[in-house]
C-alpha positions in Angstrom: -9.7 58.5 5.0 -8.1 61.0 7.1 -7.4 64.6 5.5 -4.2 65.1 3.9 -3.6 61.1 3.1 -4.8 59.7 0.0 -6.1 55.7 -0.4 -3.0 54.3 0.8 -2.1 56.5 3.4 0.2 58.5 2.1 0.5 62.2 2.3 -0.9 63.7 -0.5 0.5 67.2 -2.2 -2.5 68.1 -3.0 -3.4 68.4 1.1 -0.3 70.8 1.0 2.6 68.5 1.6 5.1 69.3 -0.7 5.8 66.1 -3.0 9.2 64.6 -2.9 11.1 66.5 -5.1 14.8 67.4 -4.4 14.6 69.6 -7.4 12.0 71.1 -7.1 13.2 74.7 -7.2 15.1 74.4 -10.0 13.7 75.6 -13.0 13.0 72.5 -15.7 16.0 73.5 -18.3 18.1 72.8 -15.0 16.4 69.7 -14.0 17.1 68.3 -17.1 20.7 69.5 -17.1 20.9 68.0 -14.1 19.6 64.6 -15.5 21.9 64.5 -18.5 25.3 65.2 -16.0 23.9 62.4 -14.0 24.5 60.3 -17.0 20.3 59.8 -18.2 20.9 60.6 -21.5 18.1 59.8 -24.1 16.2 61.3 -26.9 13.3 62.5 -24.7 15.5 64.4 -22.3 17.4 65.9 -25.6 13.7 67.0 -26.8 13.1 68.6 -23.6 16.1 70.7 -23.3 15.8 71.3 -26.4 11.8 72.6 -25.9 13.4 74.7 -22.8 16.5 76.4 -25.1 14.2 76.7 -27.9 12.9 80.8 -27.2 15.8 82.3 -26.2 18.8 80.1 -27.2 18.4 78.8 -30.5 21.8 77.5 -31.2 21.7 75.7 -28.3 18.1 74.1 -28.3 19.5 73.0 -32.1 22.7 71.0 -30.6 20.4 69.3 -28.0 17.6 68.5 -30.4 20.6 67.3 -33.1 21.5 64.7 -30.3 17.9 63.7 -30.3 17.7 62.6 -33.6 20.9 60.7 -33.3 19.9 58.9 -31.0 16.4 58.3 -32.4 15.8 58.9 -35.7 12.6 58.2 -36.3 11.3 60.9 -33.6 9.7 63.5 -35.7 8.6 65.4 -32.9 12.6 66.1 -32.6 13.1 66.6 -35.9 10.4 69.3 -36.3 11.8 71.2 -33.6 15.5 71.1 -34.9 13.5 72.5 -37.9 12.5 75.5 -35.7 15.5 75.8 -34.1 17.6 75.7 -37.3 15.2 78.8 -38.6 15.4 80.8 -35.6 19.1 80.4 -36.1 19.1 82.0 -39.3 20.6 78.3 -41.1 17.5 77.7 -43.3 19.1 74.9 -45.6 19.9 73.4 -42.8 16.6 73.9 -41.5 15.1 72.6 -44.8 16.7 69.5 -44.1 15.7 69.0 -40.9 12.2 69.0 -41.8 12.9 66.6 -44.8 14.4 64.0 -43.3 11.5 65.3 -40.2 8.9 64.2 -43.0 10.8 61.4 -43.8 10.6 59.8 -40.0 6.8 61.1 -39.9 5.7 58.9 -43.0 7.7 56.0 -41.9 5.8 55.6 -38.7 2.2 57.2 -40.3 2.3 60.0 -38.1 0.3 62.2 -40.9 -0.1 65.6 -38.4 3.2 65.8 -38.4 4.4 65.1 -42.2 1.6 67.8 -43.0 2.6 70.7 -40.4 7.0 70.0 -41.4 5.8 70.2 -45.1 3.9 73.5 -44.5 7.3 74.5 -42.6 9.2 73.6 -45.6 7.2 75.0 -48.0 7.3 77.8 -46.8 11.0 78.0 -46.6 11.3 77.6 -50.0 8.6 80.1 -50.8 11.2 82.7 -49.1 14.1 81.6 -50.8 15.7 79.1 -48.3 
């Protein structure tokens, strides 16, 4: 196989050839910003924002991560982070019920990692008055 070209051929990235990427300079809060104007919407893409938002925009990671859950609400993945995102946004009811109904989702599809960690989350909220 000749260097640079992988089983079929093809360039490879890994040979140095940049993979096709149009975005690939745009950091991945922007690539998914860019999906969602493009009219992809979906859960998954509303996790990911949310993820990206999550450090150092709270408030906004929430509103993303609130559409996630919308749009499925059985994704307690989503509804863990809206947890986080609620706390770091200083709305810990709200938070506590993020992780409830997180819980909630968890049990439903047996996903026991996840029911445990949102009901150490929520515990702990209500340990500090929340």
């Amino acid at each position: 196989m000749p260097p640079g070209k992988n089983g079929k051929g093809i360039p490879s990235a890994a040979a140095g050839v940049p993979a096709h990427d149009t975005v690939n300079g745009m950091d991945p809060a922007a690539r998914f910003e860019a999906l969602l104007a493009q009219g992809k919407d979906g859960a998954l893409l509303r996790f990911g924002l949310g993820m990206q938002y999550l450090k150092d925009e709270p408030a906004r990671a929430a509103a993303h991560l609130r559409r996630a859950v919308e749009q499925d609400p059985g994704y307690s993945a989503a509804w863990k982070l809206l947890g986080k995102a609620l706390e770091a946004t200083g709305d810990k009811p709200a938070a506590m019920q993020a992780y409830e109904s997180g819980i909630a989702a968890a049990d439903a599809k047996g996903d026991k990692q996840a029911s445990r960690e949102m009901g150490v989350f929520l515990k702990r909220l209500r340990k500090a008055g929340g």
